[in-house]
C-alpha positions as CSV (number, residue, x, y, z in Angstrom):
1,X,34.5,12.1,-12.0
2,X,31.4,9.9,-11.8
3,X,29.3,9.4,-7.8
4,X,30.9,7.7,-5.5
5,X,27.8,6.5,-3.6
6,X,28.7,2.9,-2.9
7,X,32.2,2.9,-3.5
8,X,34.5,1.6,-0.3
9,X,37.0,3.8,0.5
10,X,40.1,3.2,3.4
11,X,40.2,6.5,4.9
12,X,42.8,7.8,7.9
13,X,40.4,9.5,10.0
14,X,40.9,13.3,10.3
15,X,38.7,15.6,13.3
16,X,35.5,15.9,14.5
17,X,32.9,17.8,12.3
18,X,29.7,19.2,13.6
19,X,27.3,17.0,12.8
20,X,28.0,13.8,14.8
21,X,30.8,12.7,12.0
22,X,34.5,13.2,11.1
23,X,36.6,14.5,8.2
24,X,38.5,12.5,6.3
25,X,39.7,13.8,2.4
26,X,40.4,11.5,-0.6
27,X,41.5,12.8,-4.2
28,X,41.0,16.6,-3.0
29,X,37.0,16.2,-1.5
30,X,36.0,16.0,1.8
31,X,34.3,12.7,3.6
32,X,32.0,13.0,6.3
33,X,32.4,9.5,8.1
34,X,30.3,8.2,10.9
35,X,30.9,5.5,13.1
36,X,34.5,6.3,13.3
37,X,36.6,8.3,15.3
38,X,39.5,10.9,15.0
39,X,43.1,9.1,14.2
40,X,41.1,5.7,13.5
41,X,41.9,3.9,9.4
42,X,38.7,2.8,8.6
43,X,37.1,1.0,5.6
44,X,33.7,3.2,5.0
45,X,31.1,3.1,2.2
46,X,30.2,5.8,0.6
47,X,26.5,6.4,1.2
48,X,25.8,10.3,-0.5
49,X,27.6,11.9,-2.7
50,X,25.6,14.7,-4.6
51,X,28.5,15.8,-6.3
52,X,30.6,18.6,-5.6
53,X,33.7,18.8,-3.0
54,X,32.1,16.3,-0.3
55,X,30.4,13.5,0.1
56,X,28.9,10.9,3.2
57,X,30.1,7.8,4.2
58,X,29.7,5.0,7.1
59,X,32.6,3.1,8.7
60,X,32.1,-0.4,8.1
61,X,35.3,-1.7,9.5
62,X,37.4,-0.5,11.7
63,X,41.1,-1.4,10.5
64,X,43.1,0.7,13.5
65,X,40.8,1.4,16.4
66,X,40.7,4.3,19.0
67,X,41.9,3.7,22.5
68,X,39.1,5.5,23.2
69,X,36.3,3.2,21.2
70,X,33.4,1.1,22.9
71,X,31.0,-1.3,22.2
72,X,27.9,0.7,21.4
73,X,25.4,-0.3,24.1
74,X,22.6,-0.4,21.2
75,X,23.0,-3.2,18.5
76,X,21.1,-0.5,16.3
77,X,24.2,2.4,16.5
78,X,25.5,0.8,13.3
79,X,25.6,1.7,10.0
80,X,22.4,1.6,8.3
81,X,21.2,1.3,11.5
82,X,19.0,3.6,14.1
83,X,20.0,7.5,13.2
84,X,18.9,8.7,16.6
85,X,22.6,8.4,18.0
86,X,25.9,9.4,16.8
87,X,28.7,8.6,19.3
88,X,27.8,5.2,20.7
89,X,30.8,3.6,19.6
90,X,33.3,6.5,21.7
91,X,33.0,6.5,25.8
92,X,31.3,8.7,27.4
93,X,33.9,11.4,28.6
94,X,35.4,11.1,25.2
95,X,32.1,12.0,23.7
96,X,31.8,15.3,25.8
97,X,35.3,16.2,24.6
98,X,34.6,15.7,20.6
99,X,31.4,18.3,21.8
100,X,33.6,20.8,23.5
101,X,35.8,20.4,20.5
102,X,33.1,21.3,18.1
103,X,31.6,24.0,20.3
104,X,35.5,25.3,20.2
105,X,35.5,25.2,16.4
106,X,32.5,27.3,15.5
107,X,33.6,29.9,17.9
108,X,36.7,29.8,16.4
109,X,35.9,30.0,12.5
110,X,32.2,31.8,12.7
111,X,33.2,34.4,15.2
112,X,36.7,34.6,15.4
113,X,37.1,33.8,19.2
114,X,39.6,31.2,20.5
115,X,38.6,29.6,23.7
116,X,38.7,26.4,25.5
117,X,35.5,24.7,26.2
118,X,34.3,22.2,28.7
119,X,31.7,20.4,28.6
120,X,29.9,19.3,31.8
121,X,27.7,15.9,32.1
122,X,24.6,16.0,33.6
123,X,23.2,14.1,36.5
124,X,21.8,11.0,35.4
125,X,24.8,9.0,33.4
126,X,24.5,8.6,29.9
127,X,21.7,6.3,29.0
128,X,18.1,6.1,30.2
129,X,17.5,10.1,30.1
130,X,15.5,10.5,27.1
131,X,12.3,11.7,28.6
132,X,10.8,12.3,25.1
133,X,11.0,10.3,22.0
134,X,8.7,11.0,18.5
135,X,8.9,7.5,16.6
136,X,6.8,6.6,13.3
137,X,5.4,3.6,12.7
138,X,7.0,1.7,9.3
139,X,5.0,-0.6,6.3
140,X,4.6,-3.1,9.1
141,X,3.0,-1.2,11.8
142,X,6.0,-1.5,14.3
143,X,7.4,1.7,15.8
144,X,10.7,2.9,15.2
145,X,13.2,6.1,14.5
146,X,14.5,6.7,10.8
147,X,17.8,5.9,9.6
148,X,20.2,8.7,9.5
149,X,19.4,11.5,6.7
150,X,16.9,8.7,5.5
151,X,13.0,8.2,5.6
152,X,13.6,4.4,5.9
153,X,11.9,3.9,9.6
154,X,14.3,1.6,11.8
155,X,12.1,-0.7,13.9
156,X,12.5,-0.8,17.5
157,X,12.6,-3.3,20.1
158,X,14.2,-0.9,22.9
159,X,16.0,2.2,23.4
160,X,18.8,2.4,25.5
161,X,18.8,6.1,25.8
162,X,15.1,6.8,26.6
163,X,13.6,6.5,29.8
164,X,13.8,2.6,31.3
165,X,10.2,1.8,30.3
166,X,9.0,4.7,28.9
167,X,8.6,2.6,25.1
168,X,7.4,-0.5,26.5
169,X,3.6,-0.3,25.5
170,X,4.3,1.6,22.4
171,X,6.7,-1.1,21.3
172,X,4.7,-3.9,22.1
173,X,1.7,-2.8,19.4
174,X,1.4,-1.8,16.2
175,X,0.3,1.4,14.4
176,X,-1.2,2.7,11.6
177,X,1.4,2.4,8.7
178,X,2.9,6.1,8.9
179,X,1.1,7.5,11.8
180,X,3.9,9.3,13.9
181,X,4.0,8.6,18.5
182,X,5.1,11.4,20.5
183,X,5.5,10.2,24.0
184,X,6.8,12.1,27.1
185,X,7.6,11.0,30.6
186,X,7.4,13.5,33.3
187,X,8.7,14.4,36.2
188,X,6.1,12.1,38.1
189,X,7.4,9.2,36.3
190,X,3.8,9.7,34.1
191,X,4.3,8.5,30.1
192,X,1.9,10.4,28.1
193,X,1.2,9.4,24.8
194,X,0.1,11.4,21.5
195,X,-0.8,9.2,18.0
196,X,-0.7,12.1,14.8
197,X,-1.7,10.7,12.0
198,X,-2.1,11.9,8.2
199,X,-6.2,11.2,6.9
200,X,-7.3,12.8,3.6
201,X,-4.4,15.3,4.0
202,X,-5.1,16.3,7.1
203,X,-3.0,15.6,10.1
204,X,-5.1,14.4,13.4
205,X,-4.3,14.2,17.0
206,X,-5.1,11.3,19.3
207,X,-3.8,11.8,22.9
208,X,-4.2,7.8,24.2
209,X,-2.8,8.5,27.8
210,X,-2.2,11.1,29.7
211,X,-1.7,15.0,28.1
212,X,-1.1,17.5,31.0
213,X,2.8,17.1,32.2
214,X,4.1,18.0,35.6
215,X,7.9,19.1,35.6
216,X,10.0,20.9,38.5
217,X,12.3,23.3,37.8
218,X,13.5,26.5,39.1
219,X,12.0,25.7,42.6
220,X,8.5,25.8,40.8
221,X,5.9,22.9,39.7
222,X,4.7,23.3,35.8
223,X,1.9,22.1,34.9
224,X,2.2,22.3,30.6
225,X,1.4,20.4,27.1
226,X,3.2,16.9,27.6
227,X,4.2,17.6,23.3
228,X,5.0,21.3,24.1
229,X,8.5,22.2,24.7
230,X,10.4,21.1,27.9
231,X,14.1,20.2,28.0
232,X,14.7,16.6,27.0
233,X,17.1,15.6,29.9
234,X,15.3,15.9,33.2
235,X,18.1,17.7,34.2
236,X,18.8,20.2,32.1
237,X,16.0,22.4,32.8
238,X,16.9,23.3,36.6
239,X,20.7,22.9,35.6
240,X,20.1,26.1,32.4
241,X,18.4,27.7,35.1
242,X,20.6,28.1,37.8
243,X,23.1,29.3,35.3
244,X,20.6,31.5,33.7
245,X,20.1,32.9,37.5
246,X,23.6,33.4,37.7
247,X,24.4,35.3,34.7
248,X,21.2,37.4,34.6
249,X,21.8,39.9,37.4
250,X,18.5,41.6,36.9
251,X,18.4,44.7,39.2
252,X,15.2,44.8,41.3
253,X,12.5,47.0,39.9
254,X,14.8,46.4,36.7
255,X,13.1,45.2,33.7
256,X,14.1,42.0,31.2
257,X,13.2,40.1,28.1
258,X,12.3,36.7,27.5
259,X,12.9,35.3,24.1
260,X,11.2,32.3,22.5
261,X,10.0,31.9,26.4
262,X,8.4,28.6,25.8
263,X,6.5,28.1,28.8
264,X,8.3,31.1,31.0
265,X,10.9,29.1,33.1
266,X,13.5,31.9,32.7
267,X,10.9,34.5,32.7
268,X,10.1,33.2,36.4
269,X,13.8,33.0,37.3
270,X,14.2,37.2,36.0
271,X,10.7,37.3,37.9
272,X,12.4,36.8,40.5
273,X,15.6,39.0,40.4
274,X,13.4,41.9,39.2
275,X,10.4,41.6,41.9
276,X,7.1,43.1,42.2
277,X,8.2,46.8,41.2
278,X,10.3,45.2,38.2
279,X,8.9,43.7,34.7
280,X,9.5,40.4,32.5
281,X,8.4,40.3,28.9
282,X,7.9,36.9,27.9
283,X,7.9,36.1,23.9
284,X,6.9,33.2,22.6
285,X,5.5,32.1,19.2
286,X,3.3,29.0,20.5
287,X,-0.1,29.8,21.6
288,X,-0.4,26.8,24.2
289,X,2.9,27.4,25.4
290,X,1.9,31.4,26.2
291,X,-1.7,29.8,27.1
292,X,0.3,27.3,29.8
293,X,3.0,30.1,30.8
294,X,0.7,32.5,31.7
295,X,-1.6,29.7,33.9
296,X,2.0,28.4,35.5
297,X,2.9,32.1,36.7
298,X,-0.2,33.4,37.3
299,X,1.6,34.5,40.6
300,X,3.9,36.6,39.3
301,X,2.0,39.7,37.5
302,X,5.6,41.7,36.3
303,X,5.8,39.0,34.0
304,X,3.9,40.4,30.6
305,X,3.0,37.8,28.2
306,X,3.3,38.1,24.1
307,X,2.6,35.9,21.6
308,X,4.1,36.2,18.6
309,X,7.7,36.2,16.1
310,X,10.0,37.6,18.6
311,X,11.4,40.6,16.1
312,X,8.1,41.7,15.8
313,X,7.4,42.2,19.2
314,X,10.1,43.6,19.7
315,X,9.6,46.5,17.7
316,X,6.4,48.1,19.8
317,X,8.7,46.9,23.0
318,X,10.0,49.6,25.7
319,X,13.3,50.5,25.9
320,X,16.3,50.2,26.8
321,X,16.0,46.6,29.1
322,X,18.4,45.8,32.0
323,X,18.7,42.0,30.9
324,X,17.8,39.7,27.9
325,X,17.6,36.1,28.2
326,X,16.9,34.3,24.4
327,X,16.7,30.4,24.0
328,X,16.1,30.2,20.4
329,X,15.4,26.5,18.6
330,X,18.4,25.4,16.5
331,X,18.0,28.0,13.7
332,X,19.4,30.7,16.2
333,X,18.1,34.1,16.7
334,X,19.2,35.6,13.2
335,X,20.4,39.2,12.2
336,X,16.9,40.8,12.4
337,X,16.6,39.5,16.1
338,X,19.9,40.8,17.0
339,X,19.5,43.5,16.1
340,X,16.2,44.2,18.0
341,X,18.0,43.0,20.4
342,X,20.8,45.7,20.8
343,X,18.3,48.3,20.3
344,X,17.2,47.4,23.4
345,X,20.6,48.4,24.9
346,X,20.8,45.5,27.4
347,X,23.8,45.6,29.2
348,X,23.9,41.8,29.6
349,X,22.1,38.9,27.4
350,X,22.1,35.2,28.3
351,X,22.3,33.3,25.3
352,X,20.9,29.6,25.6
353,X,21.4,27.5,22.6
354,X,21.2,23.4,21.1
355,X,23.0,24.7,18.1
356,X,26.9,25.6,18.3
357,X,27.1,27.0,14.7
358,X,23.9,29.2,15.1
359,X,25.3,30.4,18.4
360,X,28.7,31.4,17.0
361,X,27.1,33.2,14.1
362,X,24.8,34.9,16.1
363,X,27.7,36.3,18.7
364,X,29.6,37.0,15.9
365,X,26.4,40.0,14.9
366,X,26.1,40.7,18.4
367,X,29.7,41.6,18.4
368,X,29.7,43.9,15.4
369,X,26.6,45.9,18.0
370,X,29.7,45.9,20.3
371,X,28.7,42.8,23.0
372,X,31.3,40.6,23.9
373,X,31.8,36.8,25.0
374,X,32.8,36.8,28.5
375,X,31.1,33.7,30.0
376,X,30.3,30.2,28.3
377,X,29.6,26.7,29.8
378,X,28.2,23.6,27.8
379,X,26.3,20.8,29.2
380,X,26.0,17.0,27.7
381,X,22.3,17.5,27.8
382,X,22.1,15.0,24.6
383,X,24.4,12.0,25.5
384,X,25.3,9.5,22.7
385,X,23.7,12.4,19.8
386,X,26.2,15.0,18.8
387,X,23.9,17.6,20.2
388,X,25.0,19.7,23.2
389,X,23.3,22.7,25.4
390,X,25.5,26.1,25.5
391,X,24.7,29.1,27.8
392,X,26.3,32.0,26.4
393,X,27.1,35.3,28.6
394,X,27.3,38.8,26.1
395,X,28.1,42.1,27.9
């Protein structure tokens, strides 16, 4: 059987994939359709097919719609379109329930675990809360996002999901062809903007405005990196937490572990819990994140800074720990973290993940050291995308 790239297909619309798509089969493979939704018949052109048992395609008309479809609030949530969003085109609640189904999914085949799963908006609604947005400028100079799994950059003249205003002045200029705009608004309703662009091989930073971010969070003021790591939603921060809080229990004088720390905003939440007699290790594999961690709690000395690959610290670590708190980026912790993990002996680990697949896995090895699921909430800390926040409770 020869590619199908470009072939039109009518597909019956099968459930939600992770991914921000749906599964559809034709002829035996698999079809991983965007822009449609589960139970719709759809007309969709095939745009990947590498061979083998699937291959990609976009709806391009919709031939029995969802009761449950909108009108995407962004002309550029379209095939061949903008690949920033996925789930423009379903409403809002709807979207949040094709996430909990996913998140239900991985648990379900990676680790073996059936459980329902909510997932909880955020204050804020579900456009304007993109408080950081990394565009590159295309042949022309104009700023934009790339197609999805493209390098074809999609100009801009707004976006509906980032922060009313936050674009304006980066939209309204042009750019060196290529050069890539990180730009951050902060808590103070500050934009900060970064140019990077590629000379001779070598990749340089402009900052144009601003550069030092102030957040809140955690009953705290940071002061950090505007391009460092911060969550996305101004929300989700104090919202992960309060549940982070919850779920830690950290005995006072207690000690506690936290993983890929960023800037320490858990780390000052176990500060907390553990007090003065207690201590906090804080990992995290950023310099200017550790620098900027350990100049935001400068007040709190149980909390011990490390930078470094978490599994390596780890190793010199004492042990056992009361409480371990990890927030790894979407790769997930992976076996040799877990398992320097449970040699800690913890006897409870908050797991805070953007990745439901890498999550599952990785409670599926934390389960063969004998931990347990007992707690899970998800947050739509990514409206319109198909990513979504987990918090994960091992014991």
């Amino acid at each position: 059987m020869g590619s199908w790239y470009g072939r039109t297909l009518e597909l019956e619309v099968g459930p939600v994939a992770h991914g921000g798509h749906c599964v559809s089969r034709v002829d035996g493979r698999v079809v991983f359709v965007r822009h449609a939704l589960p139970g719709e018949r759809v007309r969709a052109e095939v745009t990947e097919d590498k061979g083998g048992a699937f291959c990609r395609a976009d709806a391009v008309e919709v031939l029995e719609a969802s009761a449950r479809r909108v009108e995407p609030p962004c002309p550029l949530a379209a095939p061949g379109g903008c690949g920033g969003c996925d789930w423009q085109h379903a409403d809002p609640a709807y979207q949040r329930e094709l996430k909990a189904a996913v998140v239900a999914e991985q648990l379900r085949r990676v680790a073996g675990i059936e459980r329902d799963v909510v997932v909880e908006a955020l204050d804020g609604g579900s456009l304007g809360w993109r408080s950081r947005v990394r565009l590159i400028a295309d042949r022309d100079g104009r700023a934009g996002l790339r197609a999805h799994h493209s390098h074809r950059v999609v100009a801009l003249d707004d976006c509906p999901i980032a922060v009313p205003g936050e674009l304006d002045d980066v939209l309204a200029r042009r750019w060196r062809p290529g050069s890539e705009l990180e730009v951050t608004t902060d808590a103070e309703d500050r934009t900060h903007v970064r140019e990077l662009s590629t000379v001779r091989g070598k990749v340089r930073a402009r900052q144009l405005t601003g550069g030092v971010a102030i957040q809140h969070a955690a009953g705290r003021e940071w002061r950090l990196d505007a391009h460092g790591f911060w969550q996305v939603h101004p929300a989700a921060a104090g919202t992960l937490a309060a549940v982070v809080g919850e779920w830690s229990e950290a005995p006072a004088g207690g000690s506690a572990w936290d993983l890929y720390a960023g800037v320490g905003l858990f780390a000052s939440v176990l500060a907390g819990q553990v007090g003065s007699d207690g201590r906090v290790l804080a990992v995290e594999s950023g310099r200017r994140a550790v620098s900027d961690g350990e100049r935001n709690l400068a007040d709190l000395p149980q909390v011990r800074w490390h930078a470094g690959r978490v599994e390596h610290v780890l190793a010199d670590a004492p042990k056992p720990v009361d409480v371990v708190v990890l927030d790894p980026p979407r790769k997930g912790a992976g076996r040799p973290v877990v398992d320097a993990i449970a040699a800690g002996s913890p006897d409870r680990i908050v797991y805070v993940s953007c990745d439901p697949a890498t999550l599952a896995r990785d409670i599926a090895l934390f389960a063969a050291h004998g931990y347990g699921l007992t707690a899970l909430r998800a947050f739509d800390a990514f409206p319109m995308t198909h990513h979504v926040e987990c918090v994960a409770l091992l014991q």
